[in-house]
C-alpha positions in Angstrom: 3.6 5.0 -23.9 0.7 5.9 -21.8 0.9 4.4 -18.2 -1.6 1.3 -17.9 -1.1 -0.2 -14.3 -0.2 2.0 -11.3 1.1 -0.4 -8.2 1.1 1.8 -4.2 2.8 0.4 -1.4 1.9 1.3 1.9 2.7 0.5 4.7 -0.8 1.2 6.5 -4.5 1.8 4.7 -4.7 4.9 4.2 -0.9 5.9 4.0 -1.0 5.7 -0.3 -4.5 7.3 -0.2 -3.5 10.4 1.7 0.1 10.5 -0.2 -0.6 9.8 -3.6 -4.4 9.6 -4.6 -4.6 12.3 -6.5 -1.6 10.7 -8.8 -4.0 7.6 -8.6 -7.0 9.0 -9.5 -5.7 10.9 -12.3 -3.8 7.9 -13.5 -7.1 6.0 -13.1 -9.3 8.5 -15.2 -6.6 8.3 -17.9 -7.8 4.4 -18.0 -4.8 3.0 -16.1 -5.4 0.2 -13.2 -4.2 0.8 -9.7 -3.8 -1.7 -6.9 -3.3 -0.2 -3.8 -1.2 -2.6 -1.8 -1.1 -2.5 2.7 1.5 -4.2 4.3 -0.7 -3.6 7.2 -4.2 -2.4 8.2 -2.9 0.4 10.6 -4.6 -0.9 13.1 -3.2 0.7 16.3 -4.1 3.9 15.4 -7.6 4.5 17.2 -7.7 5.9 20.6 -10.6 4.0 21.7 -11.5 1.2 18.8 -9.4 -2.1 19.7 -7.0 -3.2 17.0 -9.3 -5.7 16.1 -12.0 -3.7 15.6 -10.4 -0.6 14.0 -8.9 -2.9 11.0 -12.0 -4.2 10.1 -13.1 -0.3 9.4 -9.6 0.5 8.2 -9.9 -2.6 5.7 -13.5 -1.8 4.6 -12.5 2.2 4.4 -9.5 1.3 1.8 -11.9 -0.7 0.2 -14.0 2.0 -0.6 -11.2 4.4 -1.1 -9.7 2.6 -3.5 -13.0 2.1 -5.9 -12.9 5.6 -5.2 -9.8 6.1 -6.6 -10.7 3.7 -9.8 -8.2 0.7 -8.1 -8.7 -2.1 -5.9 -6.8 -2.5 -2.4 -5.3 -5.2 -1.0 -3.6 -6.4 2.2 -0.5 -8.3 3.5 -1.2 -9.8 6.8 1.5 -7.9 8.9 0.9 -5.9 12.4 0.6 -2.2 12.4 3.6 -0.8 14.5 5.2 -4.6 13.8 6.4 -4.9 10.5 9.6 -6.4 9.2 12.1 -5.5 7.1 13.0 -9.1 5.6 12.5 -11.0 2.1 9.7 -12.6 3.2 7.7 -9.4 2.6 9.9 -8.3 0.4 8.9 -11.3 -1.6 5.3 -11.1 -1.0 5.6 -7.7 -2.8 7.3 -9.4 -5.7 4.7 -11.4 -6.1 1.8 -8.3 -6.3 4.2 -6.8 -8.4 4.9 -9.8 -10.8 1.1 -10.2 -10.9 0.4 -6.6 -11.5 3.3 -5.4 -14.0 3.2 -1.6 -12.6 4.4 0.7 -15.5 4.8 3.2 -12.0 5.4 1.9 -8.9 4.8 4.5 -5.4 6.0 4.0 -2.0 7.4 6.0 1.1 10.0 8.0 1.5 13.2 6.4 2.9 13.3 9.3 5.8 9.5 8.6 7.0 9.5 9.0 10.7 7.0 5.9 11.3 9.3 2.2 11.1 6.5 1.1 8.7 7.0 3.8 6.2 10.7 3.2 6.4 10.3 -1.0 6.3 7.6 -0.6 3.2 10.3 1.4 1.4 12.9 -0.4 1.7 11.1 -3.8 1.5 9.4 -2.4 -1.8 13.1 -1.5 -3.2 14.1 -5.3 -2.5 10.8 -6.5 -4.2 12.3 -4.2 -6.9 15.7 -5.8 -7.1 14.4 -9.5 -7.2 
């Protein structure tokens, strides 16, 4: 069975891109879909740019990195640096994933040094089980 939908989790833009778009891409030029999926925009991550600002580029950058990659991004509205774990994104990743119907499904690593690595993992597992 060739692979037909490819679903990331991240738990900032750019987290999936840097992890796993070459698996993306070459999933992608095989004819699958891929939805790149950010629990948050990352946007604490800028030394100068205010959060507000940098997710705005961060948002716009995963745009264009994921038509790029042949996918489409998208975005739950949680805080970089702030997000749960809990079934309420755990269910709001069931819902992507009900929609999407991954035949492979990426995430973090469970030992991730950043919480939101860890929280996207595990939430994504939940997602998973329900």
């Amino acid at each position: 069975m060739a692979t037909k939908r490819v679903l990331a989790v991240g738990g900032h833009a750019a987290d999936m891109e840097f992890s796993a778009g070459a698996t993306i891409a070459k999933y992608t030029a095989a004819g699958a879909h891929a939805v790149l999926l950010h629990l948050t925009a990352g946007e604490m991550g800028h030394p100068r740019l205010s959060g507000e600002e940098y997710a705005r580029q961060k948002i716009a950058e995963a745009h264009r990195a994921a038509a790029i990659l042949g996918g489409e991004a998208r975005f739950l509205p949680y805080p970089d640096a702030g997000l749960p774990r809990n079934d309420e994104v755990a269910y709001q990743i069931v819902d992507v994933i009900r929609e999407v119907r991954p035949d492979v499904l990426i995430t973090h690593w469970r030992g991730s040094f950043h919480s939101d690595h860890i929280n996207a993992h595990y939430n994504t597992l939940q997602a998973l089980f329900y």
